[in-house]
C-alpha positions in Angstrom: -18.0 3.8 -26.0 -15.7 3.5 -23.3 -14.8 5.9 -20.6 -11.2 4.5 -20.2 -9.0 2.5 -22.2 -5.5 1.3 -21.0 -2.9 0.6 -23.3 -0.4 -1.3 -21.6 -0.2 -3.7 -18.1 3.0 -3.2 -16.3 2.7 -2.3 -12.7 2.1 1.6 -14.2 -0.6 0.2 -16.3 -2.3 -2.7 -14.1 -2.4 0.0 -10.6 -4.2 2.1 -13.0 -6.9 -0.4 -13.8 -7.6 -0.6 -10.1 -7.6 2.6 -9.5 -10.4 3.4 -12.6 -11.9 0.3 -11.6 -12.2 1.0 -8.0 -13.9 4.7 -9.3 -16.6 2.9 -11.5 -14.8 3.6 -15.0 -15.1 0.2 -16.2 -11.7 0.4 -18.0 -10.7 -2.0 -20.3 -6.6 -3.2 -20.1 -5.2 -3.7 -24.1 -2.5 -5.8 -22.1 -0.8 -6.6 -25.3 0.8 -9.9 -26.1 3.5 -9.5 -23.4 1.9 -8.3 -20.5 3.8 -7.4 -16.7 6.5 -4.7 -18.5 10.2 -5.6 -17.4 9.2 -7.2 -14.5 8.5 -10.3 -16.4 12.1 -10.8 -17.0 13.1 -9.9 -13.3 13.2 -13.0 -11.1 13.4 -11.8 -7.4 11.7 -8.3 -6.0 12.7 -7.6 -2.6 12.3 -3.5 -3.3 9.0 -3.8 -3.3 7.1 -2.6 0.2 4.8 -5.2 1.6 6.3 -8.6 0.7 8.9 -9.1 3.1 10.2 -12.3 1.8 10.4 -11.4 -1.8 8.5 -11.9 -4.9 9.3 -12.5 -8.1 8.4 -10.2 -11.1 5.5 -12.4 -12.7 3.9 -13.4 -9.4 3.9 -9.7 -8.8 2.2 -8.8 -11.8 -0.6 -11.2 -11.4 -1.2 -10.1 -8.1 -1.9 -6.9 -9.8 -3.6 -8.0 -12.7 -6.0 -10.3 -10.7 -6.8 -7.6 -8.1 -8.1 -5.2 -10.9 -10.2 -8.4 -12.5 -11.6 -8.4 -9.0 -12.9 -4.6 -9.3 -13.9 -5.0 -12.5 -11.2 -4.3 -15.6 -11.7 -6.2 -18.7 -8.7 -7.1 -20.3 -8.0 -7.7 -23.9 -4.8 -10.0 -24.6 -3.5 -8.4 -27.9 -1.2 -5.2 -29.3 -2.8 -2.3 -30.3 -1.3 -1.1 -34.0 -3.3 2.7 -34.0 -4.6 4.8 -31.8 -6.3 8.4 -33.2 -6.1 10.2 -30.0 -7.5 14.1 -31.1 -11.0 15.3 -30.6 -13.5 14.5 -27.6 -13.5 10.1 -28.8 -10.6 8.6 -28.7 -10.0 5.7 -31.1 -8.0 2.4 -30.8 -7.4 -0.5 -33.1 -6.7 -4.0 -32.3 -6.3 -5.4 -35.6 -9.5 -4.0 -37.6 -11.5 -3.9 -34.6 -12.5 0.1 -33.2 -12.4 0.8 -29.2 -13.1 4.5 -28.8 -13.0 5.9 -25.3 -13.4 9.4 -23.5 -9.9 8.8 -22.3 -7.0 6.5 -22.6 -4.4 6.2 -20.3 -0.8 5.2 -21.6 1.4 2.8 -19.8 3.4 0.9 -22.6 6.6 0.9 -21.0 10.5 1.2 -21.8 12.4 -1.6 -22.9 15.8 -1.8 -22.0 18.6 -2.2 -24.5 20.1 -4.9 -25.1 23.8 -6.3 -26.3 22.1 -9.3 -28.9 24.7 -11.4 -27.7 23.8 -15.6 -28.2 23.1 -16.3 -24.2 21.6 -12.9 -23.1 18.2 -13.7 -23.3 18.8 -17.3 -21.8 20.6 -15.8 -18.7 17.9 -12.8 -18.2 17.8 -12.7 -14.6 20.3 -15.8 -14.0 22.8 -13.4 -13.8 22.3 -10.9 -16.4 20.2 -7.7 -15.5 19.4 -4.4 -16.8 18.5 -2.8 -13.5 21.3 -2.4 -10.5 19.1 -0.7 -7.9 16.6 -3.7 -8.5 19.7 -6.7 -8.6 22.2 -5.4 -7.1 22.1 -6.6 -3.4 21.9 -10.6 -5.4 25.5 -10.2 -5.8 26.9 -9.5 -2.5 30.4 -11.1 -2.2 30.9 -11.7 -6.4 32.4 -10.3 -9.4 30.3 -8.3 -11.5 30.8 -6.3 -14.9 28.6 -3.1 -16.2 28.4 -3.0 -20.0 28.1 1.0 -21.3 30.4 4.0 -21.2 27.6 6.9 -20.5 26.7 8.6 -16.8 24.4 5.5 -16.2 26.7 2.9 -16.8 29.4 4.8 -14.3 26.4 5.5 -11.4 25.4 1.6 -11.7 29.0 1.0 -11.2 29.8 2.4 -8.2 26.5 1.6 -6.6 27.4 -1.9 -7.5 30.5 -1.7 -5.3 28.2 -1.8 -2.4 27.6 -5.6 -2.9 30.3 -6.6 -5.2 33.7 -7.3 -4.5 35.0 -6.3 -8.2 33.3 -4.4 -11.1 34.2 -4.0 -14.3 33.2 -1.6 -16.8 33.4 -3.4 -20.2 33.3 -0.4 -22.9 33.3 -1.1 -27.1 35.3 2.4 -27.2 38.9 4.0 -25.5 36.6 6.9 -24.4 34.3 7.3 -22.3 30.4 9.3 -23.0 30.0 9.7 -19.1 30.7 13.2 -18.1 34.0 13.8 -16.3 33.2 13.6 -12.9 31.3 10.6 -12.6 34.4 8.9 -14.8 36.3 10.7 -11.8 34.8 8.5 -9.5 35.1 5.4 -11.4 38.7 5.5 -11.5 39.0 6.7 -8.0 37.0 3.2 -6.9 39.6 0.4 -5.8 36.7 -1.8 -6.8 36.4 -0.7 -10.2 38.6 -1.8 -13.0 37.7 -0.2 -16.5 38.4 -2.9 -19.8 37.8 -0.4 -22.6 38.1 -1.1 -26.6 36.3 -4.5 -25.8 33.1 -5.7 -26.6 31.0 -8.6 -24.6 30.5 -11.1 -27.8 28.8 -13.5 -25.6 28.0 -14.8 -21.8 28.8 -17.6 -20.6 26.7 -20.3 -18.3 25.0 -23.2 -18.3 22.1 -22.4 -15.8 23.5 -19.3 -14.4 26.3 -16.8 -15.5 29.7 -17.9 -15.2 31.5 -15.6 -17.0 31.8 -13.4 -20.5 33.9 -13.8 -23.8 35.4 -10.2 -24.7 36.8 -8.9 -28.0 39.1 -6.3 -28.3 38.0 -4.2 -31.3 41.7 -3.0 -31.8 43.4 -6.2 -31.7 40.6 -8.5 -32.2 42.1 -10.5 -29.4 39.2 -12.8 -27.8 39.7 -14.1 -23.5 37.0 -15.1 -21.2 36.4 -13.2 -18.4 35.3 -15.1 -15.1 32.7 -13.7 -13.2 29.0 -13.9 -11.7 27.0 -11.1 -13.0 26.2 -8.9 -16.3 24.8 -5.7 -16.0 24.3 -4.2 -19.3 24.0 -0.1 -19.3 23.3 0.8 -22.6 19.6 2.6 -22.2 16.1 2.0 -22.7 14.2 2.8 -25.3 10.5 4.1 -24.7 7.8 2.2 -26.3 6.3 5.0 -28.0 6.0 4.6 -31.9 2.3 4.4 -31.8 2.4 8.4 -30.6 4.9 10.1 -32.8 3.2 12.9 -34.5 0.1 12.7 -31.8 1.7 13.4 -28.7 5.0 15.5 -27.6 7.8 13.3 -27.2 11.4 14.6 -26.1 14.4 13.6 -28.1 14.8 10.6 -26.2 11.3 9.4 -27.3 10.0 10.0 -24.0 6.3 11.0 -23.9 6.1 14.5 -22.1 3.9 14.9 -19.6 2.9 18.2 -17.5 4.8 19.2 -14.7 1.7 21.2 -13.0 0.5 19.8 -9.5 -3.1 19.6 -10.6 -2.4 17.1 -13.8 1.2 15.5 -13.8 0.1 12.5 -16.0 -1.9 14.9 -18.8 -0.5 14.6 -21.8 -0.8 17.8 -24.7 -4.4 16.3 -25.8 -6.8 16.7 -23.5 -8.2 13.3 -21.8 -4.9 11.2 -22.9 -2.6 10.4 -19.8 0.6 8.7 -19.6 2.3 7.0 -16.6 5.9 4.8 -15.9 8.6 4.1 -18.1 7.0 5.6 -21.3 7.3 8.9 -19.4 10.3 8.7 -17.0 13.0 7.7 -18.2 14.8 8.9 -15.0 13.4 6.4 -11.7 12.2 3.1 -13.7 11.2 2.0 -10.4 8.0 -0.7 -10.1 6.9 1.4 -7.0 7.4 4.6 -8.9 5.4 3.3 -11.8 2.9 1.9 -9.6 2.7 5.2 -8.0 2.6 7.4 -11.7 -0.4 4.6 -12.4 -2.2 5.9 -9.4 -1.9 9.7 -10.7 -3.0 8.6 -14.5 -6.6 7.5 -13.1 -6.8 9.8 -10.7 -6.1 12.6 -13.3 -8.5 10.7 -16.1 -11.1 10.6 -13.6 -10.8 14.6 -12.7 -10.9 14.8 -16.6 -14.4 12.9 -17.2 -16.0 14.5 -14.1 -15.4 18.0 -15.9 -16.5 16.2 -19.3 -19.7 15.0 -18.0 
């Protein structure tokens, strides 16, 4: 028996390992087979407060990971496939092997969606992002395009123009899902030139972007569009199917958490806690997952002092 587990080892789910470990919990990290969260695919952090210079996404998250080794977490390198989380013993499988714990904390993250083109995964963080407020000051001085039609896509746009000296908005229909004053400010941005009815079908680069092929779905005309950056808008998706039907999840498929000062991570069962993406899907912030990771132990540690 274990009186923490943590399912998940982004920044959410590695600052609450040091925290628990810090307080004597002993937790052990399922880290899964793709441990660090987005940041993995994110190749310069200078967002993040105390490294002046910059730091790259995995270098982060191992200075996370090993400074919760150094307290104590154990970590266990494989995906959990069910959890039962009712009753006083929480129970988690790796495979056919049982963890139970008095509490788990959740930290499994969003991942963002993405277009499936041939070269998107290749160019991750050469020049195609999912995150402006992370990437966005990279492109100072270059041409940029936002893939998506919703309020998102439009806000990433126009902060974009901050840095960039054109944006497009690429969009696979003539209409647009972003409500009318945000599309309002698009067109009212010199920057900003909208290419709707198009889809990306692919990027182009060798070692970095160098531009992207469009198709118009009307005409099926195909061009190549020159430019230095892909930002692709189309949402996250919360990685939450291990909790459907266990926990209260939004429509979005957002884990709900209470909005009380005295438990903000608590979850509808008592002694399970979520923190980060898989419960905001508003910030998606390292420092504002580090900070919700903080609140999980904290909160899980309130919870077993009351238990014991």
């Amino acid at each position: 028996m274990r009186k923490i587990i943590v399912i998940g080892a982004g920044p959410a789910g590695l600052t609450a390992a040091i925290y628990a470990a810090r307080g004597n919990l002993s937790p052990l990290v399922i880290e899964g087979y793709q441990p660090g969260g987005q940041l993995m695919i994110t190749t310069e952090i200078e967002n993040y407060p105390g490294f002046k210079e910059g730091i790259t996404g995995p270098d982060l998250m191992a200075q996370f990971r090993a400074q919760a080794e150094r307290f104590g977490a154990e970590f266990l390198t494989a995906d959990v496939n069910k959890v039962e989380l009712a009753g006083d013993t929480k129970k988690v499988w790796v495979g056919d092997d049982l963890y139970e714990a008095q509490a788990i904390i959740i930290s499994t993250g969003a991942s963002a969606n993405l277009l499936g083109v041939p070269n998107e995964s290749r160019l991750m963080g050469r020049g195609v992002s999912a995150c402006a407020t992370c990437d966005g000051f990279f492109f100072r001085g270059k041409t940029i395009c936002v893939v998506g039609g919703g309020d998102t896509a439009m806000e990433e746009a126009n902060f974009l123009t901050r840095f960039a000296n054109k944006v497009y908005i690429i969009h696979r229909r003539q209409g647009l899902r972003a409500s009318k004053i945000m599309v309002d400010r698009v067109r009212q941005n010199p920057k900003i030139e909208l290419i709707l009815d198009t889809v990306v079908v692919d990027i182009l680069g060798t070692e970095l972007v160098e531009g992207v092929k469009l198709k118009n779905v009307q005409t099926n005309e195909m061009q190549d569009l020159p430019l230095e950056g892909v930002f692709v808008s189309i949402g996250h998706t919360p990685n939450t199917k291990l909790f459907v039907g266990q926990l209260d999840i939004d429509d979005k498929g957002y884990i709900l958490t209470k909005t009380d000062k005295s438990q903000v991570t608590a979850t509808n069962i008592a002694g399970v806690f979520a923190c980060g993406d898989v419960q905001d899907s508003h910030y998606r912030q390292a420092i504002t997952a580090s900070g919700s990771g903080c609140a999980a132990a904290l909160d899980a540690q309130h919870y077993l002092e009351k238990m014991a």
